[in-house]
KOLKOLTOR-557994 format. One record per atom (N, C-alpha, C): y, z, x. Coordinates in pm, whole numbers, padded with zeros to 5 digits, always signed. Layout:
% KOLKOLTOR-557994
YZX ...
END
This chain:
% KOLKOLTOR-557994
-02055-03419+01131 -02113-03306+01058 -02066-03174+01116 -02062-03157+01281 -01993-03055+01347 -01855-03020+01270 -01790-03152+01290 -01638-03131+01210 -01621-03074+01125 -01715-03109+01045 -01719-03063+00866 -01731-02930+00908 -01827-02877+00944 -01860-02742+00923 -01751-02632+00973 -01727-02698+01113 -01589-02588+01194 -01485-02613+01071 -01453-02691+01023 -01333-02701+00922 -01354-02626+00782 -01484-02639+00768 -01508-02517+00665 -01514-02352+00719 -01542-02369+00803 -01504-02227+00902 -01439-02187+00896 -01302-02279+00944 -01166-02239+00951 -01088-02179+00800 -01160-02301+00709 -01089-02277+00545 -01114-02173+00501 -01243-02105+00541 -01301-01980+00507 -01207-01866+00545 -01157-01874+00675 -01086-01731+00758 -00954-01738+00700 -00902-01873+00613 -00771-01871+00582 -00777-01877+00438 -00822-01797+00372 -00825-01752+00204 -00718-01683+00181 -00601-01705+00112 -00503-01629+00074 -00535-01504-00005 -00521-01402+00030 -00557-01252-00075 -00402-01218-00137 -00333-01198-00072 -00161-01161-00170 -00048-01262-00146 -00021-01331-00230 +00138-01417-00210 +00232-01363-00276 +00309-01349-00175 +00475-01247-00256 +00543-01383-00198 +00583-01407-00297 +00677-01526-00361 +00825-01475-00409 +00959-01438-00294 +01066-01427-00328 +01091-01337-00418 +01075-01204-00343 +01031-01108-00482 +01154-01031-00488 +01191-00990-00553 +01291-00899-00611 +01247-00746-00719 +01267-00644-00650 +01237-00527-00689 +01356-00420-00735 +01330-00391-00840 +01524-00314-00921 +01477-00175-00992 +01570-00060-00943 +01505+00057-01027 +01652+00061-01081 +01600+00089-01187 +01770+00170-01298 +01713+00312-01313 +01898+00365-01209 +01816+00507-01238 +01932+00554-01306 +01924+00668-01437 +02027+00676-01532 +02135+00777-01404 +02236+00748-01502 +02371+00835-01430 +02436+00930-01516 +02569+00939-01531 +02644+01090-01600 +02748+00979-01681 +02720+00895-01682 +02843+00791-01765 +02828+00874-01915 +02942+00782-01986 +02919+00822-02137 +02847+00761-02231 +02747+00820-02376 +02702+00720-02428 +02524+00702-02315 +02502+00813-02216 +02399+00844-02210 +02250+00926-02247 +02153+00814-02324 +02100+00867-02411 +02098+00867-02520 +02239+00814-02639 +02233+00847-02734 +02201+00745-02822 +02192+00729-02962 +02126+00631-03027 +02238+00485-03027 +02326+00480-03001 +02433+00384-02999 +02413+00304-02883 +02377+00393-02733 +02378+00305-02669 +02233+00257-02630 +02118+00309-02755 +01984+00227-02726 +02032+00156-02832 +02082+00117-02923 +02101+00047-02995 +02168-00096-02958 +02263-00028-02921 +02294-00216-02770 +02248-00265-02666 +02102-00163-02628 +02020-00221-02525 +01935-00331-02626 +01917-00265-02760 +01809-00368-02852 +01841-00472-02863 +02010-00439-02904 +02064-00578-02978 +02066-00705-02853 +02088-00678-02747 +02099-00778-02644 +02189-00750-02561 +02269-00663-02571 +02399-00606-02452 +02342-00489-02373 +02236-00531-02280 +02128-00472-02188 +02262-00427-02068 +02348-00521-02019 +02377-00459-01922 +02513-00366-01935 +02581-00464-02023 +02716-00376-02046 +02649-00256-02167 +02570-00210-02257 +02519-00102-02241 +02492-00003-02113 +02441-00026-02050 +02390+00019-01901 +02455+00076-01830 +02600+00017-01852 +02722+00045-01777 +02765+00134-01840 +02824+00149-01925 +02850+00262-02031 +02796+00390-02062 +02661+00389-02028 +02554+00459-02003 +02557+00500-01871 +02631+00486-01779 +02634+00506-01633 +02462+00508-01584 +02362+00384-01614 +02288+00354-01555 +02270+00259-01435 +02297+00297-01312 +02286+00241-01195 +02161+00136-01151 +02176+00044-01075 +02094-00050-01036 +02059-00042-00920 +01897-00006-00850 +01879+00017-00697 +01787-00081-00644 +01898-00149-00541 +01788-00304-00524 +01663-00239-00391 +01531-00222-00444 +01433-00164-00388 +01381-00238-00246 +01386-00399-00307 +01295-00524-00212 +01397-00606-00232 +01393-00740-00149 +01538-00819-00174 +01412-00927-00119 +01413-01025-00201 +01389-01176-00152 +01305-01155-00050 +01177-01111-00085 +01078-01099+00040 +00933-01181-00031 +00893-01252+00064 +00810-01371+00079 +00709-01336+00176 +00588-01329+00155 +00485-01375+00273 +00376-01408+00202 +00244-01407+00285 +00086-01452+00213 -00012-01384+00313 -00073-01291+00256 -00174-01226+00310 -00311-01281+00311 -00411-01314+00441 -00541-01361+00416 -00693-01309+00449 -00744-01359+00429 -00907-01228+00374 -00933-01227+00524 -00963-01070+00535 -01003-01030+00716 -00833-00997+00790 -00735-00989+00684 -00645-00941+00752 -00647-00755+00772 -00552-00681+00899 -00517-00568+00904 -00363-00609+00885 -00345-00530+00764 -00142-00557+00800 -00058-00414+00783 +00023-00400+00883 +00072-00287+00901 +00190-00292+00809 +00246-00220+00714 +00382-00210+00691 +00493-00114+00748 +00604-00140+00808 +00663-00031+00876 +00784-00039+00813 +00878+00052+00864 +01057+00061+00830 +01084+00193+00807 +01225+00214+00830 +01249+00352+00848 +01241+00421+00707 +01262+00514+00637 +01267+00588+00511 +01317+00510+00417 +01326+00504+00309 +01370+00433+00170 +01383+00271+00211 +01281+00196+00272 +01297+00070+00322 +01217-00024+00241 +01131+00067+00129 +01121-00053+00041 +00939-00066+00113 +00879-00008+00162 +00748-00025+00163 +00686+00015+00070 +00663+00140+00021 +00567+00208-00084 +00593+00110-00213 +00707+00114-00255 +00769+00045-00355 +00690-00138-00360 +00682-00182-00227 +00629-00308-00236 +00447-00291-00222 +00435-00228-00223 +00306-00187-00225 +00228-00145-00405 +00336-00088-00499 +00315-00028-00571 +00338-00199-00672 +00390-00279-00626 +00444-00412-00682 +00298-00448-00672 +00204-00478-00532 +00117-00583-00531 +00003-00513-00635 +00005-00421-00619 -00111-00331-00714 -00061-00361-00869 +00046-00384-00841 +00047-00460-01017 +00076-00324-01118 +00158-00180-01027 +00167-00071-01098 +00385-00129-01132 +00429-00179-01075 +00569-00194-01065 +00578-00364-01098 +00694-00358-01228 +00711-00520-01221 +00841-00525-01105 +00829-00711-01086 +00896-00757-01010 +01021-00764-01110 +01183-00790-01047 +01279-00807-01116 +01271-01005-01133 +01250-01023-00983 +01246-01161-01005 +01132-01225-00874 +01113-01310-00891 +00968-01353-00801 +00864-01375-00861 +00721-01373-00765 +00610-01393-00846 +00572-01334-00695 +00421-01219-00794 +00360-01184-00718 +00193-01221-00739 +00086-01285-00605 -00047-01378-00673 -00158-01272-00582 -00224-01253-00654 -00356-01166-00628 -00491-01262-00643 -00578-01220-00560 -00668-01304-00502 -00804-01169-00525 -00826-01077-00669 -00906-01030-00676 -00824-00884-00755 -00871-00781-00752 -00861-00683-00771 -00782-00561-00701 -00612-00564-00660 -00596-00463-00544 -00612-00351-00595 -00628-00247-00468 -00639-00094-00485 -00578+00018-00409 -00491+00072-00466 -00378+00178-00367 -00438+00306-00371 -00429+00337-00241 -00477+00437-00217 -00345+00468-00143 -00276+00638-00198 -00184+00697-00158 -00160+00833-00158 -00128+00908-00077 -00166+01048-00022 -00129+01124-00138 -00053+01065-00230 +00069+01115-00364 -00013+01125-00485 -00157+01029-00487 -00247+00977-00598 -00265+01081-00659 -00282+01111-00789 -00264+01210-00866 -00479+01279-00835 -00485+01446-00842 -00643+01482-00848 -00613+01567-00915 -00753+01568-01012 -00754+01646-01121 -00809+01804-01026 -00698+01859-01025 -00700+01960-00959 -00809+02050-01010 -00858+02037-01153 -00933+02193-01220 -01060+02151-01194 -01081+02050-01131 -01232+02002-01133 -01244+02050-00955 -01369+02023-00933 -01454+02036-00807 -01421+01923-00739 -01439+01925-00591 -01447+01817-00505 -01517+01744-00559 -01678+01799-00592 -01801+01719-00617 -01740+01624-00715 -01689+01730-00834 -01658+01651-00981 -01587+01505-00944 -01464+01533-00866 -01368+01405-00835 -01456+01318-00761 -01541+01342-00662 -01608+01243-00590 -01681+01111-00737 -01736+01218-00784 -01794+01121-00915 -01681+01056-00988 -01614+01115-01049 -01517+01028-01145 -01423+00930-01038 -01380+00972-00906 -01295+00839-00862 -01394+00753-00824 -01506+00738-00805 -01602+00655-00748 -01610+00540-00873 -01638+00651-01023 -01647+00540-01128 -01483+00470-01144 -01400+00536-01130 -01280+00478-01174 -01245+00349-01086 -01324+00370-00975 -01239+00252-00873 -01402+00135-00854 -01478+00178-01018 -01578+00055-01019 -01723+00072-00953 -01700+00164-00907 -01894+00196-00887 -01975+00242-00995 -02102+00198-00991 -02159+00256-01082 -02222+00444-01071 -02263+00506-01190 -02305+00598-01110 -02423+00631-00999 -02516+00500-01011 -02602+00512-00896 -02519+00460-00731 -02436+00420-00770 -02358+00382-00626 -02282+00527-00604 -02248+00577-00698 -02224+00711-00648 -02303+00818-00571 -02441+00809-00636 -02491+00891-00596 -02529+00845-00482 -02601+00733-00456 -02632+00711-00319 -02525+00735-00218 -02388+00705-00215 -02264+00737-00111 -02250+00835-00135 -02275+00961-00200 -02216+01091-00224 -02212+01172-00070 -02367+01146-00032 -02349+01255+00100 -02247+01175+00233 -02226+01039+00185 -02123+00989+00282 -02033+00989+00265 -01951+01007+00169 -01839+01028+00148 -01786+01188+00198 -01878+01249+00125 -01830+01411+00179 -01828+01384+00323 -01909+01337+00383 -01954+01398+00530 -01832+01336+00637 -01795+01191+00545 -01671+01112+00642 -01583+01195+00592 -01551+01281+00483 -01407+01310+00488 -01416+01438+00559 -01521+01520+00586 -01506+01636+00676 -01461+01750+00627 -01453+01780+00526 -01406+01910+00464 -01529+01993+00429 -01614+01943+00485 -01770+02094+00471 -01756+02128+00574 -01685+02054+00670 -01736+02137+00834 -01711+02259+00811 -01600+02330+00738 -01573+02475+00796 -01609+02583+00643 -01724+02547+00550 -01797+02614+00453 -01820+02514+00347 -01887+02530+00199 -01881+02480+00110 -01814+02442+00022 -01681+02338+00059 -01540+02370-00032 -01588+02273-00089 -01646+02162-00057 -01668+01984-00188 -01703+02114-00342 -01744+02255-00361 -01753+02283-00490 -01669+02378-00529 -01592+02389-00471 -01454+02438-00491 -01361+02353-00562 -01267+02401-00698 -01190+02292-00740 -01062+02274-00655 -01040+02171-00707 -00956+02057-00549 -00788+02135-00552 -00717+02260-00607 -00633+02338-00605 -00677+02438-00511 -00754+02445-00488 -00766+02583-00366 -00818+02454-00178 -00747+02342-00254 -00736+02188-00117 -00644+02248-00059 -00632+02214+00059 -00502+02220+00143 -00453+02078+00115 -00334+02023+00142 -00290+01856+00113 -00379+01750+00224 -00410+01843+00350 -00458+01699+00407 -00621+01738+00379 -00696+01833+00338 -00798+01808+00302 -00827+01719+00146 -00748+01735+00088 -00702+01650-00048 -00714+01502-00028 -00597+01454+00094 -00583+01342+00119 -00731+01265+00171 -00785+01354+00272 -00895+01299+00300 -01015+01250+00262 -01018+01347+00143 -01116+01322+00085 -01057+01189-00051 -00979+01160-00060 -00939+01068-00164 -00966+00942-00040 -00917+00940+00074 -00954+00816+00143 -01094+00780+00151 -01184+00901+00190 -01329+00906+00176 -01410+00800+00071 -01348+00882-00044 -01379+00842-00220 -01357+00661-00198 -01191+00603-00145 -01186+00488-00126 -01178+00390-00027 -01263+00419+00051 -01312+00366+00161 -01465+00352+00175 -01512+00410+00069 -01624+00398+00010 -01726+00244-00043 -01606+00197-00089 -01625+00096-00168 -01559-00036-00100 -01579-00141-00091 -01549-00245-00056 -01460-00308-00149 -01307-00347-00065 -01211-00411-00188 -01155-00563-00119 -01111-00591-00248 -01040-00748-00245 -00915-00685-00175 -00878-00624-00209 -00744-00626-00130 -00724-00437-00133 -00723-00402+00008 -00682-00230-00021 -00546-00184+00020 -00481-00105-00032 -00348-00085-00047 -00340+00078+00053 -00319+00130+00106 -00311+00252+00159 -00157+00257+00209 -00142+00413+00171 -00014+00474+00222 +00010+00573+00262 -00005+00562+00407 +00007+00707+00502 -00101+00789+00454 -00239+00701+00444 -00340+00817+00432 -00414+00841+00605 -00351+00801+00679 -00432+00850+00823 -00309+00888+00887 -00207+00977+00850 -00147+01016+00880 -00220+01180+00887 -00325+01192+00787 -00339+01337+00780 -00494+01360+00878 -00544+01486+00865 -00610+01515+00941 -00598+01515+01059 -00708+01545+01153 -00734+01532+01326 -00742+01374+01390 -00701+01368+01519 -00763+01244+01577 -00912+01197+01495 -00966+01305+01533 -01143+01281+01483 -01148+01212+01403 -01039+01219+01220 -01106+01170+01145 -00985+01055+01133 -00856+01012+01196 -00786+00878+01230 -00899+00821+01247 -00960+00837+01356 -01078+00771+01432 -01129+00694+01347 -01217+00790+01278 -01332+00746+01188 -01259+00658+01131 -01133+00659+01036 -01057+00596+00903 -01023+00469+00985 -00980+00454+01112 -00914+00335+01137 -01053+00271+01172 -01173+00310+01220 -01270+00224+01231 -01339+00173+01031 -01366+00264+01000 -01366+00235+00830 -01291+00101+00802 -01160+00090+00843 -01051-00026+00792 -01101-00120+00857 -01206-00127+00972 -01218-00270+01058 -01308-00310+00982 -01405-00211+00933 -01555-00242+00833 -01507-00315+00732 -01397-00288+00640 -01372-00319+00522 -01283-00449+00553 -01245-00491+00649 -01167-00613+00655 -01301-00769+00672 -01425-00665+00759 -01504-00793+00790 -01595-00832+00619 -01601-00646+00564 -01713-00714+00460 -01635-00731+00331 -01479-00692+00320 -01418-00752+00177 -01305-00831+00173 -01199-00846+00176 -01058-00921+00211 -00951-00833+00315 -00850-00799+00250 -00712-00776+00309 -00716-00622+00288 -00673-00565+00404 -00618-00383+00408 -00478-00419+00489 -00362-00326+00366 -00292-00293+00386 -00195-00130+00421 -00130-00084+00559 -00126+00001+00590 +00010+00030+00615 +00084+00168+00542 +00173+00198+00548 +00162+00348+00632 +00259+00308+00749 +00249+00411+00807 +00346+00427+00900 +00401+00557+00929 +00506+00597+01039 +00422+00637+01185 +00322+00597+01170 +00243+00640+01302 +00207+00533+01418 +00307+00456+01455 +00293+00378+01529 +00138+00318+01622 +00076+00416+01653 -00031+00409+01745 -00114+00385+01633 -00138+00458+01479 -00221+00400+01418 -00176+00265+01388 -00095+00223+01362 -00066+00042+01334 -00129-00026+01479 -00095+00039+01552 -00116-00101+01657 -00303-00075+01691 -00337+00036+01622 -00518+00030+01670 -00579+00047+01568 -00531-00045+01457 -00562-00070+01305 -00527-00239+01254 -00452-00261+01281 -00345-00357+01234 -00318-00490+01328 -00323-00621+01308 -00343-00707+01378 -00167-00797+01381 -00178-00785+01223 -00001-00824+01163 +00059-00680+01110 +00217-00744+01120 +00351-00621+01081 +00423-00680+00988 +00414-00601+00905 +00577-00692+00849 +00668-00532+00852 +00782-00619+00942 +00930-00502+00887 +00981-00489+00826 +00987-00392+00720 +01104-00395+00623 +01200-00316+00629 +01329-00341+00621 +01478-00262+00627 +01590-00273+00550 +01556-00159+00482 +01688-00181+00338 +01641-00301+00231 +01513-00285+00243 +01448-00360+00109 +01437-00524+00154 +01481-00545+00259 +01482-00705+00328 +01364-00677+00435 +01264-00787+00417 +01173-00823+00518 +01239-00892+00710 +01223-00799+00708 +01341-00810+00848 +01239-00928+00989 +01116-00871+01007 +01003-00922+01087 +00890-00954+01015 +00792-01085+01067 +00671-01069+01003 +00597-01116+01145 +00500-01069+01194 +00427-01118+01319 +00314-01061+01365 +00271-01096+01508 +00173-00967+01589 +00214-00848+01584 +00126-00788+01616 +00157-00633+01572 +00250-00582+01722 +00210-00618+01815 +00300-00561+01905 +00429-00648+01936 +00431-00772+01924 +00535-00810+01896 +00646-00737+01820 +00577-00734+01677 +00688-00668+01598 +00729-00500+01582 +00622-00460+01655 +00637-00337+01679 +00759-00254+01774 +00736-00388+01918 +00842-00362+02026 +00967-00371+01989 +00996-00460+01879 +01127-00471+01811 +01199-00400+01726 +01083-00336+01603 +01139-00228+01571 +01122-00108+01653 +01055-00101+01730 +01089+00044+01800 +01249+00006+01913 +01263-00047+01934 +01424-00119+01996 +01497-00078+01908 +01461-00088+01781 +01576-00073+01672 +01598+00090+01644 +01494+00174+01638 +01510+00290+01625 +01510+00351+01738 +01489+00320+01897 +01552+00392+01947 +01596+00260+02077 +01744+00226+02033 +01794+00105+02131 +01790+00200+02275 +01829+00316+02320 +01800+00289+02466 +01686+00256+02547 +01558+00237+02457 +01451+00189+02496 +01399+00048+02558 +01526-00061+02506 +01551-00188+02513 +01574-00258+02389 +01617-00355+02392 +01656-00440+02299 +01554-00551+02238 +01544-00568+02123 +01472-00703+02108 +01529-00730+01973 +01548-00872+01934 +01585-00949+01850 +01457-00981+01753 +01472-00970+01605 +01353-00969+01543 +01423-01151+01474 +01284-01218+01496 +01315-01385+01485 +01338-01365+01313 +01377-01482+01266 +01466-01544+01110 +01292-01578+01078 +01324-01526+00952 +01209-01560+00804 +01161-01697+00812 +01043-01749+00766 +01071-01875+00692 +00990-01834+00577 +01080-01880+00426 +00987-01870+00374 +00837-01896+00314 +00786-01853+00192 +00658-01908+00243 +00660-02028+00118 +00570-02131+00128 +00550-02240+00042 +00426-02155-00073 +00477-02200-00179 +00380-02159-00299 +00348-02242-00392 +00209-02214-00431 +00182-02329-00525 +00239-02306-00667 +00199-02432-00750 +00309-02408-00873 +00156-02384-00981 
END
C-alpha cells in the first residue's frame, strides 16, 4: 500500500505540461525580387506554385527553431537562454499557440499564457482601467478582480512615488508598464506561464518579489517559463535551462550545469565546457 502511494507521488510530480516534438519554426520575410506583391504572383501562390512563386517574389525563408524536442513538467522553473536572434521568444510565442509550427507537433497540458514586456496596453485607459480588463482577459472573474486589485497594484509598486495606477498607462515609463503587466499576470494561477524578460525591469526589490511570485505559481499551478539575459535571475528562479543557438536546442539540463557552459561559450576565457548531445524526446501518438 506504501508502494502504491509513493508511486502515485512520483506520477503526480511527473505530469507533462509542454511537449515540443521536433519542431520546426519558418518566417518568410518578403524581399525586392520581381513580381512582389502583385496579382500574378498571388495568383501562383493559390494555384499551388507556393514556392517557386516565393522565389520570384524574392520572398526569403528564416529558419527561426530547427528540430527542437523536449517535455516540460508541472512544478517546473525553466530558464530559456541564448545569445540574440537564437530562437527563444519565437519558441515561446509557438507554445502559446500565437505562431504555427513549420513542421513538428507542439502538446499543451492546459491553457498557456505569455507574458512579455512587448504585450500590447491600451495606453488611453488608466492603470486602474487595464488592471480590470487584463485580469478579465487572462480569465478572472470580475469579483477576482476586485478582491486582487489592491495586490496587484501594491506588488507592482508604481504608487510608491504618487497616484499614477489613475493615470493613463502613456504617461508609464516602460519598466513601470512592464511591471505592472507582470503584477496583472502573476496574479492568477496558470497551467503553463510563458514570460519574457519581464524581471529584467525594475529594482532588485521588485526581481525579488517576481522571482519569489514564480516559486508560488510553480507549487500552486504547473510550468513557468523564463526568458531572460539575466543570468542571476535564471539561476535564483529556474531549476532547468534549455540553450538555444541559432534556432538549435544546443543544452537541456540543471540550471547551473547549463549555465556554466553557456557562459564558457560567451565568454571562453572564462573556461571551457562542452554542452552534452540531445536525446530526443519519445512522444505519444
Amino acid at each position: 500500500m506504501a508502494e502504491n502511494a509513493e508511486t502515485a507521488e512520483i506520477t503526480a510530480e511527473r505530469i507533462p505540461t509542454v511537449i515540443v516534438d521536433d519542431v520546426d519554426i519558418v518566417y518568410r520575410v518578403n524581399g525586392t525580387g520581381a513580381g512582389r506583391g502583385t496579382a500574378t504572383a498571388a495568383l501562383n501562390r493559390i494555384l499551388g506554385g507556393r514556392r517557386k512563386a516565393e522565389a520570384r517574389a524574392g520572398v526569403r525563408t528564416v529558419h527561426a527553431v530547427r528540430k527542437v524536442s523536449f517535455t516540460a513538467y508541472k512544478g517546473e522553473a525553466i530558464g530559456l537562454i541564448g545569445t540574440n536572434g537564437s530562437g527563444k521568444s519565437t519558441l515561446l510565442k509557438a507554445v502559446a499557440g500565437l505562431l504555427p509550427t513549420e513542421n513538428g507537433r507542439i502538446f499543451t497540458h492546459g491553457q498557456p499564457s505569455l507574458l512579455g514586456v512587448n504585450a500590447a496596453l491600451m495606453n488611453d485607459l488608466t492603470g486602474e482601467r487595464n488592471v480590470h480588463l487584463g485580469g478579465l482577459a487572462m480569465g478572472m472573474s470580475r469579483e477576482e478582480v476586485r478582491e486582487r486589485y489592491d495586490d496587484i497594484v501594491g506588488f507592482s509598486g508604481i504608487n510608491e512615488k504618487g497616484d499614477f495606477i489613475t493615470l493613463p498607462m502613456r504617461t508609464y515609463s516602460s519598466g513601470m508598464a512592464a511591471r505592472l503587466r507582470f503584477s496583472i499576470a502573476a496574479a492568477k494561477d496558470h497551467d503553463v506561464l510563458l514570460i519574457d524578460e519581464a524581471l529584467a525591469t525594475g529594482d532588485r526589490s521588485f526581481q525579488k518579489r517576481s522571482e519569489d511570485r514564480i516559486r508560488e505559481l510553480r507549487k500552486e499551478a504547473g510550468t513557468v517559463f523564463l526568458v531572460s539575459h539575466n543570468n542571476k535571475s535564471i539561476r535564483d528562479t529556474c531549476d532547468r535551462v534549455l540553450w538555444l543557438e541559432r534556432g538549435e536546442l544546443r543544452m537541456d539540463g540543471p540550471t547551473d550545469e547549463v549555465l556554466e557552459a553557456y557562459e564558457a561559450f560567451t565568454n571562453p576565457k572564462a573556461g571551457k565546457a562542452e554542452p552534452k548531445k540531445q536525446t530526443k524526446v519519445s512522444v505519444p501518438a
